[in-house]
MOPAC internal coordinates of N, CA, C and O (Angstrom, degrees):
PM7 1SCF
backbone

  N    0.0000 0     0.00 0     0.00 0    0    0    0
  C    1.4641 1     0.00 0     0.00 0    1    0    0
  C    1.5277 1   108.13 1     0.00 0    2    1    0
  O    1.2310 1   126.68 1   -49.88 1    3    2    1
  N    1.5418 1   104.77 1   130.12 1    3    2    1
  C    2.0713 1    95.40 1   173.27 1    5    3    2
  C    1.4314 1   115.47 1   -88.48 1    6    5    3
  O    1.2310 1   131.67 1   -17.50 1    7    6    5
  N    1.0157 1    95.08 1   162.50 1    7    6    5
  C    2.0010 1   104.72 1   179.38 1    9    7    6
  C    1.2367 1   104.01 1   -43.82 1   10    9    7
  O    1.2310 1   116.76 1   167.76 1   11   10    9
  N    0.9743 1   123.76 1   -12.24 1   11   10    9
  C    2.3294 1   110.09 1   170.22 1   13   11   10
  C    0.9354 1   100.84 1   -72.92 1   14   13   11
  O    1.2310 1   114.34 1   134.53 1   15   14   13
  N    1.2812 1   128.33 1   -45.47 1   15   14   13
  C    1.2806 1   149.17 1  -146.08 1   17   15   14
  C    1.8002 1   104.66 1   -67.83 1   18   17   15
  O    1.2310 1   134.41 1   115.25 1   19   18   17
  N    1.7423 1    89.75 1   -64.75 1   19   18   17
  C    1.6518 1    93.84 1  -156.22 1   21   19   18
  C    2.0140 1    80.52 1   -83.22 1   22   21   19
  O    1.2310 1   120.67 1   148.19 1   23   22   21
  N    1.2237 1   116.33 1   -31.81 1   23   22   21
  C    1.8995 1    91.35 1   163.20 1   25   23   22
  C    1.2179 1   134.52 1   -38.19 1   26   25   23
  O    1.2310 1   121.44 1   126.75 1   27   26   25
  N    1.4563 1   114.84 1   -53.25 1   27   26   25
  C    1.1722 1   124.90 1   158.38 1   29   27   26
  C    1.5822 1   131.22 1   -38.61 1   30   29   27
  O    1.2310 1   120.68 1   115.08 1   31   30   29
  N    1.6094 1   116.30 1   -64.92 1   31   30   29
  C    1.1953 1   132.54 1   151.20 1   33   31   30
  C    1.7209 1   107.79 1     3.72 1   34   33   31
  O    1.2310 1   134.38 1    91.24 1   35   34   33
  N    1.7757 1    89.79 1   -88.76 1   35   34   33
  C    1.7489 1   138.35 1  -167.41 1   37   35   34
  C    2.0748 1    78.60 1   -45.59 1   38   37   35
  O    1.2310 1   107.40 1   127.46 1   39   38   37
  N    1.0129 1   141.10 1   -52.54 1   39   38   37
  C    1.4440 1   137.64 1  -127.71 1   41   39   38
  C    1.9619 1    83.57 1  -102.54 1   42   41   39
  O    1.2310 1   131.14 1   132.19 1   43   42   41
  N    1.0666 1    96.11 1   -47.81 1   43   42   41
  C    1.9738 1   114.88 1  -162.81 1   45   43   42
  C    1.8882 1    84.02 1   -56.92 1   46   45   43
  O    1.2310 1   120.99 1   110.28 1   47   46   45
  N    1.7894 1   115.71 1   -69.72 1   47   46   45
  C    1.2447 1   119.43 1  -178.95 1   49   47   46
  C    1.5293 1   113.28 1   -13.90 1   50   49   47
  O    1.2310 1   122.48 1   101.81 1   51   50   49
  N    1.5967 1   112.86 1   -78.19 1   51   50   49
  C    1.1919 1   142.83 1  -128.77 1   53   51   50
  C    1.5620 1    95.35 1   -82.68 1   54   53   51
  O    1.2310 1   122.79 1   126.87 1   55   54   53
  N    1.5520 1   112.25 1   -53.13 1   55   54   53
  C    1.5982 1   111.72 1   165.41 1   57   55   54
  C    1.8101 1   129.39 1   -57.61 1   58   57   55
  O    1.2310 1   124.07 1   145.58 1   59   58   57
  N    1.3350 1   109.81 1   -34.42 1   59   58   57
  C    0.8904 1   119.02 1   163.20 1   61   59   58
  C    1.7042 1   120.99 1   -57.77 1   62   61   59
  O    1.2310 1   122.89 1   123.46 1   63   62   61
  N    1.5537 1   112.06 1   -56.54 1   63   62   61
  C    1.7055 1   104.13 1   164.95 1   65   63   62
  C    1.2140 1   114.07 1   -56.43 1   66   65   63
  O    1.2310 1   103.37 1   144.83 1   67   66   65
  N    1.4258 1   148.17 1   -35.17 1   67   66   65
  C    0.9630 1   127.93 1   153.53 1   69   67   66
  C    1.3370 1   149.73 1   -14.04 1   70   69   67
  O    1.2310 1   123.20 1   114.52 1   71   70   69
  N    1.5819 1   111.48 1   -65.48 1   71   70   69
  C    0.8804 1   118.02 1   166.56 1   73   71   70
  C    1.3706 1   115.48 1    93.88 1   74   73   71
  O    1.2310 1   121.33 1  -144.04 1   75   74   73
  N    1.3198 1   115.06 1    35.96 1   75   74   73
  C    1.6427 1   127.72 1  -157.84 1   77   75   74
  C    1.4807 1    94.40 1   -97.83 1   78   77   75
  O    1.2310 1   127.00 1   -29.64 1   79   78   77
  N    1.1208 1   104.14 1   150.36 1   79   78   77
  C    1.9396 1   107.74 1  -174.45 1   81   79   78
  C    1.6074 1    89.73 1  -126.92 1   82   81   79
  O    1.2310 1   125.62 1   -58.15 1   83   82   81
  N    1.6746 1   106.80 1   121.85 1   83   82   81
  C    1.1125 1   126.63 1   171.46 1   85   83   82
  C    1.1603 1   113.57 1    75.62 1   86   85   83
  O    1.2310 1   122.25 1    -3.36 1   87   86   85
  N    2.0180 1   113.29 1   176.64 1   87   86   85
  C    1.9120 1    92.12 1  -159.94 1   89   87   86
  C    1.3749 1   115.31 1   -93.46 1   90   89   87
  O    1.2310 1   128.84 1    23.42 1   91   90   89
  N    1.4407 1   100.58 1  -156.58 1   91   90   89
  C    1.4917 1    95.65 1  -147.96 1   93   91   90
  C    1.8203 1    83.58 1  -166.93 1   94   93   91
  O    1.2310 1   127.99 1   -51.02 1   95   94   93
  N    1.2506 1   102.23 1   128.98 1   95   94   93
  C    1.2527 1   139.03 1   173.36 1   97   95   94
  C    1.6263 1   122.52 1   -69.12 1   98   97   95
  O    1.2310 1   121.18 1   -56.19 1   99   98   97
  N    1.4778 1   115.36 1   123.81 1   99   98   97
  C    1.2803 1   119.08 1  -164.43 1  101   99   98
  C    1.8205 1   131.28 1   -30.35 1  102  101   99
  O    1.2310 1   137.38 1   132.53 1  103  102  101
  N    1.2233 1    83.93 1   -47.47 1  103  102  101
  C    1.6067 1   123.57 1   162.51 1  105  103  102
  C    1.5612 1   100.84 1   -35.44 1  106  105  103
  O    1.2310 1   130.38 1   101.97 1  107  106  105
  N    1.2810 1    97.58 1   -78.03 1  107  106  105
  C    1.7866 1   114.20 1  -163.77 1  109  107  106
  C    2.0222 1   107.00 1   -63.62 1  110  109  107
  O    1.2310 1   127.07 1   154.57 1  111  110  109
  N    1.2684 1   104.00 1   -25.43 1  111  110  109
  C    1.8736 1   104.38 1   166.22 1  113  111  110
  C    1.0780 1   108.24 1   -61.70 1  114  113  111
  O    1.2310 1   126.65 1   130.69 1  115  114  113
  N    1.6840 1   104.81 1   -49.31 1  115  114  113
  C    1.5377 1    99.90 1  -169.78 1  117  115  114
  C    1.4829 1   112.63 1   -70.13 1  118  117  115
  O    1.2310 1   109.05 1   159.82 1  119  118  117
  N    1.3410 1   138.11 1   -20.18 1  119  118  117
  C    1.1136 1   132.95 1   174.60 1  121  119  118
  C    1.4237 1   103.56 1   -59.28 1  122  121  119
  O    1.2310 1   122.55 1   108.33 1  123  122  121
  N    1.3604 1   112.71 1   -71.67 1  123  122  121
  C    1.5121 1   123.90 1  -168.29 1  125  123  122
  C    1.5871 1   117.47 1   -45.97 1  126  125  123
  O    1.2310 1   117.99 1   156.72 1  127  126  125
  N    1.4744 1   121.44 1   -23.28 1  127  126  125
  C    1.0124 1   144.54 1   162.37 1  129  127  126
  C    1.5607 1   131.94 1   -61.32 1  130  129  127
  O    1.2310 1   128.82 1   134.04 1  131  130  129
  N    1.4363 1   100.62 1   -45.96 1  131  130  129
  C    1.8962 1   106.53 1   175.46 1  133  131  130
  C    1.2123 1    99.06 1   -89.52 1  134  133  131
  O    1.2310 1   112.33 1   168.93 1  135  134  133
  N    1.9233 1   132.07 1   -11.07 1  135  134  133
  C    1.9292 1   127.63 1   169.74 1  137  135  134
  C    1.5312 1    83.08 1   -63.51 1  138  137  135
  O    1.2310 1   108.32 1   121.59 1  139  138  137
  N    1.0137 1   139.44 1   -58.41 1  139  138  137
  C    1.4285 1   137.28 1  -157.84 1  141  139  138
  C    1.5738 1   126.65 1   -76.03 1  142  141  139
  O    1.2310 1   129.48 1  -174.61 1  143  142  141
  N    1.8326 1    99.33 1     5.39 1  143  142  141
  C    1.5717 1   102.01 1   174.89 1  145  143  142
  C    1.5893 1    93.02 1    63.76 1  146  145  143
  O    1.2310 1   108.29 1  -136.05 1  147  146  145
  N    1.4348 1   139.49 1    43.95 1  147  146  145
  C    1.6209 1   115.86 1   154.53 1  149  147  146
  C    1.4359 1    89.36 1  -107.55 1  150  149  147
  O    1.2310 1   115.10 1    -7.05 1  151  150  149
  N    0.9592 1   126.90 1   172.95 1  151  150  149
  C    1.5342 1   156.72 1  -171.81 1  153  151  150
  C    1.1073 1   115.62 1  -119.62 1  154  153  151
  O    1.2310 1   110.32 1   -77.60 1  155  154  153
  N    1.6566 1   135.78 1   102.40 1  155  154  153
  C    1.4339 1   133.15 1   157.16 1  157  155  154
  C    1.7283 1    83.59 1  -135.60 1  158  157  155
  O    1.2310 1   138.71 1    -5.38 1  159  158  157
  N    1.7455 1    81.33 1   174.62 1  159  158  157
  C    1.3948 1   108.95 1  -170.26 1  161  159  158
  C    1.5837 1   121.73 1   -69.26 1  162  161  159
  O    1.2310 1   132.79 1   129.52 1  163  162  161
  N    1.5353 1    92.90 1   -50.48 1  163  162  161
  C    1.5482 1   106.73 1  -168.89 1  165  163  162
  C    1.4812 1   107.37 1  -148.48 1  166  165  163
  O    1.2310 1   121.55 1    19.93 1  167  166  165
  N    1.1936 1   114.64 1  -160.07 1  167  166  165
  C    1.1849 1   134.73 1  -174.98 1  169  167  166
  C    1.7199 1    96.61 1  -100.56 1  170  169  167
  O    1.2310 1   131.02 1   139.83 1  171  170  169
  N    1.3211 1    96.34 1   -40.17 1  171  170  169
  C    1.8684 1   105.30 1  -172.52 1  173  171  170
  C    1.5694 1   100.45 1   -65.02 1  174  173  171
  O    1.2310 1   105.62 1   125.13 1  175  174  173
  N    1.3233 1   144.27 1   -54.87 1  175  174  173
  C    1.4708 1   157.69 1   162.01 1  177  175  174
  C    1.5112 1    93.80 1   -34.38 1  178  177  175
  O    1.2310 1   108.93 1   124.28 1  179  178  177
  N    1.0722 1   138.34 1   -55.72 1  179  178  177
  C    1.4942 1   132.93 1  -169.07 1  181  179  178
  C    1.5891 1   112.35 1   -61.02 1  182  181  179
  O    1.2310 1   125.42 1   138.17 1  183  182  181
  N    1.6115 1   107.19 1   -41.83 1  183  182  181
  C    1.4545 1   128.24 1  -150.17 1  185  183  182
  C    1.6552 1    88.07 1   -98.76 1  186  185  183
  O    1.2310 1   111.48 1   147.33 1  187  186  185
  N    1.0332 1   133.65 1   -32.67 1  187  186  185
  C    1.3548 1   149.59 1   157.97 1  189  187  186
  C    2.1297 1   110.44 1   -47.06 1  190  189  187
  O    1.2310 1   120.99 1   126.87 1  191  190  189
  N    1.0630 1   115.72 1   -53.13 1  191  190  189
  C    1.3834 1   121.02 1   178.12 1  193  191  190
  C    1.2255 1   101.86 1   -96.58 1  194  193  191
  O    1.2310 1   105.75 1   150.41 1  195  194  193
  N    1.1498 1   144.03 1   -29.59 1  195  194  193
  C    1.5727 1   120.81 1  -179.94 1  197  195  194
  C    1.7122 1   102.37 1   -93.83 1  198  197  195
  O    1.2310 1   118.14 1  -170.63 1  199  198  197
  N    1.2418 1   121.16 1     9.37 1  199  198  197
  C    1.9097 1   114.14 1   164.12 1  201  199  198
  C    1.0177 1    86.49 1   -88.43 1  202  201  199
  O    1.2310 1   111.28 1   119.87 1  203  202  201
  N    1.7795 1   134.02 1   -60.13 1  203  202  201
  C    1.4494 1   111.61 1  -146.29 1  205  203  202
  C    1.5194 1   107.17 1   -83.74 1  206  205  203
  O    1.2310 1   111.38 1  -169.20 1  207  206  205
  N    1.4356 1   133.83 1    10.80 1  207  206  205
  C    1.6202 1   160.40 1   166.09 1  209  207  206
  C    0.9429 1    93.37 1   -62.00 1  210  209  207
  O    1.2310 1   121.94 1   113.60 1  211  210  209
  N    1.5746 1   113.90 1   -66.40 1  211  210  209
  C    1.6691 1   117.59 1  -170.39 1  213  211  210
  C    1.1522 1   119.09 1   -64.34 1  214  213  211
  O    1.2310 1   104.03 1   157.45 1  215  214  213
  N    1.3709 1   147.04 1   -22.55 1  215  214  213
  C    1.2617 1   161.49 1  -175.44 1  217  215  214
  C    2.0859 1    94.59 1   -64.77 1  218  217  215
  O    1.2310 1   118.23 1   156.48 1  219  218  217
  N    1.3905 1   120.97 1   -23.52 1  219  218  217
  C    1.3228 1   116.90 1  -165.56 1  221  219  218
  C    1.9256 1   104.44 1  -118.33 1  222  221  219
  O    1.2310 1   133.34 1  -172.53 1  223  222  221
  N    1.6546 1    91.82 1     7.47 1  223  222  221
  C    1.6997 1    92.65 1  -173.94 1  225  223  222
  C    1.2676 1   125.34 1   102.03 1  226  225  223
  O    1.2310 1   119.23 1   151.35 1  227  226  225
  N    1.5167 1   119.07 1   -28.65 1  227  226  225
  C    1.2372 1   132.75 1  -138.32 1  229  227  226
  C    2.0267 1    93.30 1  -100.78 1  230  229  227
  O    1.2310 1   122.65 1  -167.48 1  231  230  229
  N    1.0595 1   112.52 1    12.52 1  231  230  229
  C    1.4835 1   124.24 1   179.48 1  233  231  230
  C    1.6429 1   114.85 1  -169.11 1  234  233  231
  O    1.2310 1   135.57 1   -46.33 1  235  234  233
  N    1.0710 1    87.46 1   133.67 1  235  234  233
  C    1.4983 1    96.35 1  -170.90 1  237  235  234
  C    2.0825 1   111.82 1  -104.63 1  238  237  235
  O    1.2310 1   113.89 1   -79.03 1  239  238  237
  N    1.5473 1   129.18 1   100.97 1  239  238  237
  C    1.0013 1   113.35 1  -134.20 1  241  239  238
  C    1.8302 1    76.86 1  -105.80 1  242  241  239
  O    1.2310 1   121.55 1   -18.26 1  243  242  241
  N    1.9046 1   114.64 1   161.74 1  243  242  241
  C    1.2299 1   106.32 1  -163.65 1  245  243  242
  C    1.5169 1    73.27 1  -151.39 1  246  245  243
  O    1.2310 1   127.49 1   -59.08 1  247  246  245
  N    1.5491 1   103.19 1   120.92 1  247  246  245
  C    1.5342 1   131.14 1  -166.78 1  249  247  246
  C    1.6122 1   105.49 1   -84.40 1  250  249  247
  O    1.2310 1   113.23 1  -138.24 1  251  250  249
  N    1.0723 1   130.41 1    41.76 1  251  250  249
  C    1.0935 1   144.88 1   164.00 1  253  251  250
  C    1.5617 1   111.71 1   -38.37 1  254  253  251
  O    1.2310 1   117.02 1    29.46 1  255  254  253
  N    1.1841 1   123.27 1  -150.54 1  255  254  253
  C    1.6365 1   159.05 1   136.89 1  257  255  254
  C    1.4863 1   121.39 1  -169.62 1  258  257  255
  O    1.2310 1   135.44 1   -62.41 1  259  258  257
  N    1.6158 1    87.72 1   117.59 1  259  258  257
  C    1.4101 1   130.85 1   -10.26 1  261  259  258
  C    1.6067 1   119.35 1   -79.12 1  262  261  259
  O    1.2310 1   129.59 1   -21.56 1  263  262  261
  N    1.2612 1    99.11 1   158.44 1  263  262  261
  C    2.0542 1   111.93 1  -171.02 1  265  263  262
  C    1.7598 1    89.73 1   -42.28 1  266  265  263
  O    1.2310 1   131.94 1   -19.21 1  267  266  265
  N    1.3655 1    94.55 1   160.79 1  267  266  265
  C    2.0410 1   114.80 1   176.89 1  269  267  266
  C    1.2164 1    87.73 1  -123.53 1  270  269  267
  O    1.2310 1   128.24 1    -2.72 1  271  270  269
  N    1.2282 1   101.73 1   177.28 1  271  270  269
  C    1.5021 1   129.98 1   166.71 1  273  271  270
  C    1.5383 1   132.50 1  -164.65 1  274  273  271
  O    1.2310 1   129.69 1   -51.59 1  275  274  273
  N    1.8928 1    98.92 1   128.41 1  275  274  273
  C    1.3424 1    75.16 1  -176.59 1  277  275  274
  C    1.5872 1   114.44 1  -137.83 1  278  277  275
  O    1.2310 1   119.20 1   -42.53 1  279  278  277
  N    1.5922 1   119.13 1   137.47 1  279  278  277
  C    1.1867 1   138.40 1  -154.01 1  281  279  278
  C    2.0359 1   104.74 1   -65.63 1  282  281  279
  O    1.2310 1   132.83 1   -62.25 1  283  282  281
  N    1.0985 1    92.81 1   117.75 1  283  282  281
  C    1.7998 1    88.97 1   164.50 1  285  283  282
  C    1.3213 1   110.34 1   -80.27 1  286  285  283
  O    1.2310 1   128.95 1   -20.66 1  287  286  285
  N    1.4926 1   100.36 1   159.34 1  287  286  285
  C    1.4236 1   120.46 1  -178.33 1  289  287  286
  C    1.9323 1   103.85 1   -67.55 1  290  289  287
  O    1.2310 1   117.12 1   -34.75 1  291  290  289
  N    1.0072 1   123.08 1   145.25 1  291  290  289
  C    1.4803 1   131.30 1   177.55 1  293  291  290
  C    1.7920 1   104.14 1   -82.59 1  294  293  291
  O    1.2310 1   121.45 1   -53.20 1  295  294  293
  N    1.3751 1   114.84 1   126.80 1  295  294  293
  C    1.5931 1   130.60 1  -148.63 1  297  295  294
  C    1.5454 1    80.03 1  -105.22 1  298  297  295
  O    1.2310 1   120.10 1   180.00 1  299  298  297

């Protein structure tokens, strides 16, 4: 798996324990993400791996302002 990949993973995990109902804005991963001690850069790095995520299905991106996002279930 490449580093998008297991980023992705690390991002899919963390929302999923959550337990958040409905999407959720780049911003708001990254919050839920540094409660959880993971480490990314920004909000832009998040919004950056879950477009090119979406390109494979695996995120469903919702062109808002600002853009949502929302995580598929792992098949």
């Amino acid at each position: 798996m490449d580093t998008l990949g297991r980023e992705f993973e690390r991002i899919r995990e963390v929302v999923a324990e959550a337990d958040v109902d409905g999407p959720l804005t780049a911003k708001e991963i990254l919050t839920l993400l540094e409660e959880c001690d993971e480490e990314f850069e920004s909000a832009h790095e998040i919004a950056t791996i879950l477009g090119r995520q979406a390109e494979y299905g695996d995120v469903r991106v919702i062109r808002s302002s600002p853009y949502q996002y929302e995580l598929g279930e792992r098949a």
